[in-house]
C-alpha positions in Angstrom: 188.0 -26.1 206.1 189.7 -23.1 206.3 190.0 -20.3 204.3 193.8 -20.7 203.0 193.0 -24.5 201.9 190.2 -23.8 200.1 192.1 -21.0 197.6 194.3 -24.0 197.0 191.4 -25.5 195.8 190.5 -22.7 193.9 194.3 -22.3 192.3 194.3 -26.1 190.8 190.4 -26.7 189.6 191.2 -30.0 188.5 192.7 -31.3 191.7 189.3 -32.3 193.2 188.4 -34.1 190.2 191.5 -35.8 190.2 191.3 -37.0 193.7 187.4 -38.4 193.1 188.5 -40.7 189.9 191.4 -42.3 192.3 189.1 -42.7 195.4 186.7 -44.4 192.8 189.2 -46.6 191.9 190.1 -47.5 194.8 186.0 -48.3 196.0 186.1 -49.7 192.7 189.0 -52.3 193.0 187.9 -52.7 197.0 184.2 -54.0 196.4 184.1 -54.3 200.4 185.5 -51.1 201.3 183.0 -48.9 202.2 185.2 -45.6 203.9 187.8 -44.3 205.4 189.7 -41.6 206.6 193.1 -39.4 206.3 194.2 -37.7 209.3 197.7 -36.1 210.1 200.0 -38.4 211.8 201.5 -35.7 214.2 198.7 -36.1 216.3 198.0 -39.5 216.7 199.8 -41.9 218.8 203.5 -43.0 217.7 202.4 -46.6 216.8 200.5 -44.9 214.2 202.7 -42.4 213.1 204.8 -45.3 212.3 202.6 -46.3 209.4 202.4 -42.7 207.6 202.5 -41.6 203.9 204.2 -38.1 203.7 202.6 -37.5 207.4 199.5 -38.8 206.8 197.8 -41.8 208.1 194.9 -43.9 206.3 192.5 -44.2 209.4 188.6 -45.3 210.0 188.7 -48.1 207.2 185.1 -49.4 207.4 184.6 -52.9 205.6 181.6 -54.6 205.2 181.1 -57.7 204.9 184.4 -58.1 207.1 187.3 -59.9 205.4 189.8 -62.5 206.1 192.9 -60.2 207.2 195.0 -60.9 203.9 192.2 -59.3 202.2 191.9 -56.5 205.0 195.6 -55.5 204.4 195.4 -55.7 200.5 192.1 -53.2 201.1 194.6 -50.8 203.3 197.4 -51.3 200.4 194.7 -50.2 197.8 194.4 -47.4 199.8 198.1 -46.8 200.2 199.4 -47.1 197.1 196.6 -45.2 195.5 196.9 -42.0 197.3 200.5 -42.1 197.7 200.1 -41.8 194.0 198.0 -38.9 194.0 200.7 -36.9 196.6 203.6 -37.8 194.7 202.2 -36.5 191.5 200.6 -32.8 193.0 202.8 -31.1 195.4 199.8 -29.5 197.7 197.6 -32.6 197.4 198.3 -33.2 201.4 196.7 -30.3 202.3 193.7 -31.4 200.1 194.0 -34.8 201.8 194.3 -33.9 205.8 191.0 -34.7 207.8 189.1 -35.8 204.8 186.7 -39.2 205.2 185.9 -40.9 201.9 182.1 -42.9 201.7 180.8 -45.3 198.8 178.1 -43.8 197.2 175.2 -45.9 196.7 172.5 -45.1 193.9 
């Protein structure tokens, strides 16, 4: 990460928090999902760029045990929906997002 993104970090203390209850949400209300990943859609190929959120793409989605693909796309709309929630409501939050991977914890 560099230096720049991390005092963003630093200017809005509560962002990271914010960010961890909606990912655990979304594990929460996805009992299957168990990661995924948010890259910038500039450098991917254009059939991906195609499905972005404000220039990002949801990418990596790891599922276990696999799903039927109804279920797979309501795991990817979880997903969606939940962090195009988080952008629209901080201003900066994409350049908290970009390159991130999010894992289930297990205890």
């Amino acid at each position: 990460m560099k230096l720049l993104e991390l005092g963003s970090l630093a200017s809005e203390p509560h962002m990271e928090h914010d960010l961890a209850s909606r990912v655990g949400d979304i594990f929460e209300r996805c009992p299957a999902l168990q990661g995924f990943s948010i890259q910038d859609a500039s450098g991917l190929p254009k059939h991906l760029q195609a499905a972005a959120l404000e220039g990002l793409v949801v990418t990596d989605i790891g599922i276990y045990p696999e799903l039927e693909p109804a279920l797979t796309e309501r795991v990817y709309d979880e997903i969606a929906v939940g962090l195009l929630d988080f952008i629209c409501s901080r201003p900066d939050a994409r350049a908290v997002l970009t390159g991130r991977t999010f894992v289930r914890h297990l205890h």
